[in-house]
C-alpha positions in Angstrom: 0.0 0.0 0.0 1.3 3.7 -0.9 1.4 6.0 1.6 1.1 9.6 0.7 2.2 12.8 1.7 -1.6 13.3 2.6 -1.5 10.4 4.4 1.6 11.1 6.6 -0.8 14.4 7.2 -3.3 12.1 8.5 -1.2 10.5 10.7 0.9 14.0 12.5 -2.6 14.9 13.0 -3.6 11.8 15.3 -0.4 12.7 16.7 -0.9 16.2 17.6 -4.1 15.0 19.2 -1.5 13.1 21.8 0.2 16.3 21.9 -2.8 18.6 22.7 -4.0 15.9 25.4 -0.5 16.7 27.2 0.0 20.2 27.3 -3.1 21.8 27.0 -3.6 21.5 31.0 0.4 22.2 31.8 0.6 25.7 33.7 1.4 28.6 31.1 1.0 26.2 27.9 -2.5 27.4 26.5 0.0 29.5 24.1 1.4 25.9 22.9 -1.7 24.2 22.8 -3.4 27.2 20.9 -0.1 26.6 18.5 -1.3 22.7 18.1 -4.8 23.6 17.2 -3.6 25.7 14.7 -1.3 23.3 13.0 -3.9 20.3 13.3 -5.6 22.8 11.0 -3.1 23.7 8.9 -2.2 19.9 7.6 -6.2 19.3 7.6 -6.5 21.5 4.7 -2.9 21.2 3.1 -4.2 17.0 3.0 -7.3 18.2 1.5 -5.4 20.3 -1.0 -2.6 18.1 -2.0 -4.7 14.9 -2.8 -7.2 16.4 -5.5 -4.5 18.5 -7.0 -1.6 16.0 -7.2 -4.4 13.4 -7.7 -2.8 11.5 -3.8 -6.7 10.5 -3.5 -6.3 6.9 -1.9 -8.5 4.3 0.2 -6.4 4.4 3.1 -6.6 8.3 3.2 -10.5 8.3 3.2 -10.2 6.2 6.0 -7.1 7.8 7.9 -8.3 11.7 7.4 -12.2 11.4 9.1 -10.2 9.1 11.7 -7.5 12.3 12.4 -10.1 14.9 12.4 -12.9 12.9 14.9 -10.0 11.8 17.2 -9.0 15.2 17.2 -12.2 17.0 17.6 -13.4 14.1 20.3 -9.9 14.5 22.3 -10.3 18.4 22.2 -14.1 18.7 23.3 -13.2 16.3 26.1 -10.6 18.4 27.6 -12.5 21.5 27.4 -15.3 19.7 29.5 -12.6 18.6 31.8 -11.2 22.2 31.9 -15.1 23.2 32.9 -15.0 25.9 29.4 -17.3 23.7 27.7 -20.8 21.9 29.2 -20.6 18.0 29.7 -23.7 17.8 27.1 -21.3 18.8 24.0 -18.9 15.9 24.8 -22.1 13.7 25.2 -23.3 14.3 22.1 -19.9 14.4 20.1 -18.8 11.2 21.3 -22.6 9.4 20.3 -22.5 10.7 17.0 -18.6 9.8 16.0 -19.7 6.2 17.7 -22.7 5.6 15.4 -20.5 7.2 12.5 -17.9 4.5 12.7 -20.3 1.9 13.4 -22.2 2.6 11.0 -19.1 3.0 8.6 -17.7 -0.4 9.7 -21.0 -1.9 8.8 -21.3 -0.7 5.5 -17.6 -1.5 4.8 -18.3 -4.8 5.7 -20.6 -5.4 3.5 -19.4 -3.1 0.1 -15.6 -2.7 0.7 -16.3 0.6 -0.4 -15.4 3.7 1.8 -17.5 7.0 2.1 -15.5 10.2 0.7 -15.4 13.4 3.0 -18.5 15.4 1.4 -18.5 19.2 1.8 -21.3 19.2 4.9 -18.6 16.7 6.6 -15.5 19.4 6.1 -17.8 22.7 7.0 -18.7 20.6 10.8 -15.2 20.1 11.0 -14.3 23.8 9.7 -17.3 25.1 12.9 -15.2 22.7 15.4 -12.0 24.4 14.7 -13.3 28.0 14.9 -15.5 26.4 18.1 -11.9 25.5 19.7 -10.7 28.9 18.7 -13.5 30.6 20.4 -12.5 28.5 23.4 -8.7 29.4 23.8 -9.8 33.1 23.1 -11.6 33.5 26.1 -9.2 31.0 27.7 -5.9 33.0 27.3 -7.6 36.6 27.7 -8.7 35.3 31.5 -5.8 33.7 31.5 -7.6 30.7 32.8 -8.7 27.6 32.0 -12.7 27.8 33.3 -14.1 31.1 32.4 -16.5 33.5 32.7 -20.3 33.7 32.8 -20.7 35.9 29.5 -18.0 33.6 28.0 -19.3 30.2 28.5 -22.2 31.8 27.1 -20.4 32.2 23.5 -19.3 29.3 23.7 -22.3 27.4 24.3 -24.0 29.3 21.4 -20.8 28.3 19.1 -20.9 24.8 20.0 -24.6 24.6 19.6 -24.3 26.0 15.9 -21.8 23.1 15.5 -23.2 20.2 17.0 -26.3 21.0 14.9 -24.2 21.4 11.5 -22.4 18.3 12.6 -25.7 16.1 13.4 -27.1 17.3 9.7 -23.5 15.8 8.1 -23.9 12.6 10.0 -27.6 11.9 9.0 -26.7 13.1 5.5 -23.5 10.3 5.7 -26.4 7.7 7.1 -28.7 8.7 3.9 -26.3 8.4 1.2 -24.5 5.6 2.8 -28.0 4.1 2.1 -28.1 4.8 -1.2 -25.0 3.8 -1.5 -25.3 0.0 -0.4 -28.4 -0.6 -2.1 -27.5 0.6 -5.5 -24.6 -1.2 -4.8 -26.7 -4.3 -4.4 -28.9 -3.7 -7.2 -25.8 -3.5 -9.8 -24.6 -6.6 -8.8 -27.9 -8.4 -9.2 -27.6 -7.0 -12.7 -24.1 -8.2 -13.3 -25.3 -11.9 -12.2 -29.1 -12.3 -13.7 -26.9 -10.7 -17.3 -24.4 -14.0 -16.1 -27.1 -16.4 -15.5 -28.8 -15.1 -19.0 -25.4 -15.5 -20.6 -24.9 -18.7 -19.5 -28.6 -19.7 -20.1 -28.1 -18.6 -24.2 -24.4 -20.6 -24.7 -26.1 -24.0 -23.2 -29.2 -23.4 -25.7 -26.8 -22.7 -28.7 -24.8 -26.2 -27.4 
């Protein structure tokens, strides 16, 4: 198997999700773990960019980038609810909707050995989860604290409430076409094998 550049992307982005775990709750390191939010970011989009325009587009990167970017949102949310920034609800909700995602992703694979490209509903929850985390660490650093105020959490809770909702719509829409998917799937092959069977019904009448 090939491993691409936007693959090895994939992969220092599960990595910085280690990273931001570490620091983010060190003394004097919001700074630094601002910094890794940033650069998970940065190779989100540069994976993105490199793969449709260097044509890197490969099965193990539709599987390693929606891995990298809900281990990395997951692993974020959680320490904000740890930090007390971000209500226990958000995390609730994140982590139920990435677990019926990848069950429901394993299922399918299972049965169609086919994997789901990131759609554009998929990259703008991610894109609302990045500048959710942003609004975090800005009310975060100017406290200088790691809970925050009153009118704060209140920004926050409207910003992750905007983003939960944008990212529930992307996972029903992955569920629907998923759907679609399987069962048109299904249908070709019964094609392919009632053209067979017809195919082999017309040679043993011509014998």
């Amino acid at each position: 198997m090939r491993i691409t550049i936007p693959n090895v992307l994939s992969i220092i982005r599960i990595i910085l999700s280690v990273v931001f775990c570490i620091i983010y709750f060190r003394p004097g390191m919001l700074i630094a773990a601002l910094a890794v939010i940033v650069l998970s970011g940065i190779t989100d989009l540069l994976d993105g960019y490199i793969a449709r325009k260097y044509n890197q587009i490969s099965e193990l990167g539709k599987i390693l980038d929606p891995i990298s970017d809900k281990l990395f949102q997951v692993s974020t949310v959680i320490c904000f609810v740890v930090s007390g920034a971000v209500p226990y609800w958000a995390v609730i909700v994140v982590v139920i909707k990435e677990l019926v995602m990848l069950i429901g992703a394993l299922v399918y694979y299972n049965h169609s050995e086919v994997v789901i490209a990131a759609k554009w509903y998929g990259k703008l929850a991610s894109t609302l989860f990045f500048i959710s985390f942003l609004v975090v660490f800005f009310f975060q650093i100017m406290e200088n604290s790691l809970d925050v105020s009153p009118f704060a959490h209140t920004v926050i809770n409207i910003s992750f409430l905007v983003t939960l909702a944008v990212s529930l719509f992307a996972t029903v829409n992955y569920i629907v076409l998923a759907g679609r998917t399987y069962f048109k799937n299904k249908n070709d092959k019964s094609c392919e094998i009632e053209k067979t069977n017809g195919i082999e019904k017309e040679q043993k009448t011509e014998e």
